[in-house]
Structure formats: C-alpha cells, structure tokens
N, C-alpha and C positions, 0 to 999 in steps of 0.2 A: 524669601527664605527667612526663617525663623532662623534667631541666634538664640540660644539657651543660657542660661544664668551660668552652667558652667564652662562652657565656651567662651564664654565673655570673663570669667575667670580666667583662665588658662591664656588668653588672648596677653592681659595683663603679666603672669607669669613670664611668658616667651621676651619680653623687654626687659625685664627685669636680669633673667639669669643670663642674657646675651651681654647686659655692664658687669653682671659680677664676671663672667669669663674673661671680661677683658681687665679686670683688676688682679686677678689670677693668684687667687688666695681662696683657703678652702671653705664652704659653701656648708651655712647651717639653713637645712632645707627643713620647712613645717608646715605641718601637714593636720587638715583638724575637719574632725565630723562631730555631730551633733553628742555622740557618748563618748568620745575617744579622741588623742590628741597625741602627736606623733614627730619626734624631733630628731634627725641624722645631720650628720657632720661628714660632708665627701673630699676626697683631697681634691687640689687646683685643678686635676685633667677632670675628675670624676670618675675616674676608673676604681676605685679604694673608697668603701666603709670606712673611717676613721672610727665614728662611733654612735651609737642608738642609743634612744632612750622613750618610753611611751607608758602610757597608763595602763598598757597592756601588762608589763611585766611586775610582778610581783613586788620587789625593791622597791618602785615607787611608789606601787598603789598602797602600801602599807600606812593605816592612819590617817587614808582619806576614805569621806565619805560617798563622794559621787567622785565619776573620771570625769565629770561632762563642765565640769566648771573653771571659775578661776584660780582657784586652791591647788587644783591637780596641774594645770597649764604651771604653777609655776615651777610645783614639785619637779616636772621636766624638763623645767628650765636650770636647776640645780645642777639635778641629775646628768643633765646634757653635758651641762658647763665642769662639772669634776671628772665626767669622763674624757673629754677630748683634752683639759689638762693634762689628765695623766698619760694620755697618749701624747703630748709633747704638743700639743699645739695651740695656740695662744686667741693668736686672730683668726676672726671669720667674716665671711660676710654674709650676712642676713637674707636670708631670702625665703618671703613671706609665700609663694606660692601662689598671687595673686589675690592671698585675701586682705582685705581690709586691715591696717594696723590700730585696731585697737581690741579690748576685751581681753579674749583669753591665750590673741596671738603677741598682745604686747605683753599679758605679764608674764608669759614665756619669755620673751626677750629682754625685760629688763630682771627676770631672775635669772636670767644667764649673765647678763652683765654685772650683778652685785657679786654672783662668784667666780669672778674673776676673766669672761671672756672679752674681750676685745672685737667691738663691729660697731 
C-alpha cells in the first residue's frame, strides 16, 4: 500500500492535536497551499470559531504583492493575533497541521507571537 505525501501529513497532524486536547486551551490551527495561507483560533472543546484570518480576505491582502509567500504568512499572523485578542483570548496552542515548522508556517507563528499571542 502506497502512503501519500498527504497522509503522511495528516498521520503527523492526528499526535499533535491529540497533546494539544490534552493541554486544553484554544487551538491556532494552520493551514497552507502553494497560493494561500489560512489561520483560525478554535476554543478548548473545538466546537467555537474564536476567529479567522487568510489571504483570502481583503483586510489582509491589502499591500501585499503575492499570498503565496512569507510577507503574506506573516500579515496572518498579525491579523490572527489582534483578532483572537480582542476576542478575549491570550493563549493558544500552535498547531501546525502536520506541516513542517519552518518558512512560511513559522513566520506566521512568530508574527503572532510579536503581537501579543501566547504558545
């Protein structure tokens, strides 16, 4: 049986989100394709959006040139990070999706951490 590159992602995933459930604080989940980069905030059960943020939407893409880089990962990282503020919540825990932490999934996570989140 053939495993797939994304199966073997996802594989990685499934250990990951089974320690953050057990730290039980809310879950900044991200999410990234080769043009597009995608960041939500779930509360502790996961049943609650806290809050979104993607290159998708207008607010952030402003005054970037491509979605598909590091520029834009961080812009979402920002963006992420002032919104689940204002929704009242502080800490999260990081959860990379099974991909790789580096690129344009960390400087999503360390622009969330200069504006203020906690993980």
């Amino acid at each position: 049986m053939i495993i797939t590159k994304r199966q073997r992602r996802l594989r990685r995933a499934v250990k990951a989100r089974a320690h953050i459930r057990a730290l039980a604080v809310a879950r900044l989940s991200v999410h990234r394709t080769p043009r597009h980069i995608y960041a939500q905030v779930t509360d502790p059960v996961g049943a609650k959006v806290i809050a979104v943020a993607s290159t998708l939407q207008e607010a952030v893409r402003q005054g970037l040139k491509n979605t598909g880089n590091v520029e834009a990962a961080k812009a979402v990282g920002r963006a992420i990070a002032e919104r689940t503020k204002a929704a009242g919540v502080s800490k999260v825990a990081f959860d990379r999706s099974g991909f790789q932490f580096h690129g344009r999934v960390k400087a999503l996570a360390d622009a969330a951490r200069e504006a203020g989140l906690e993980f």
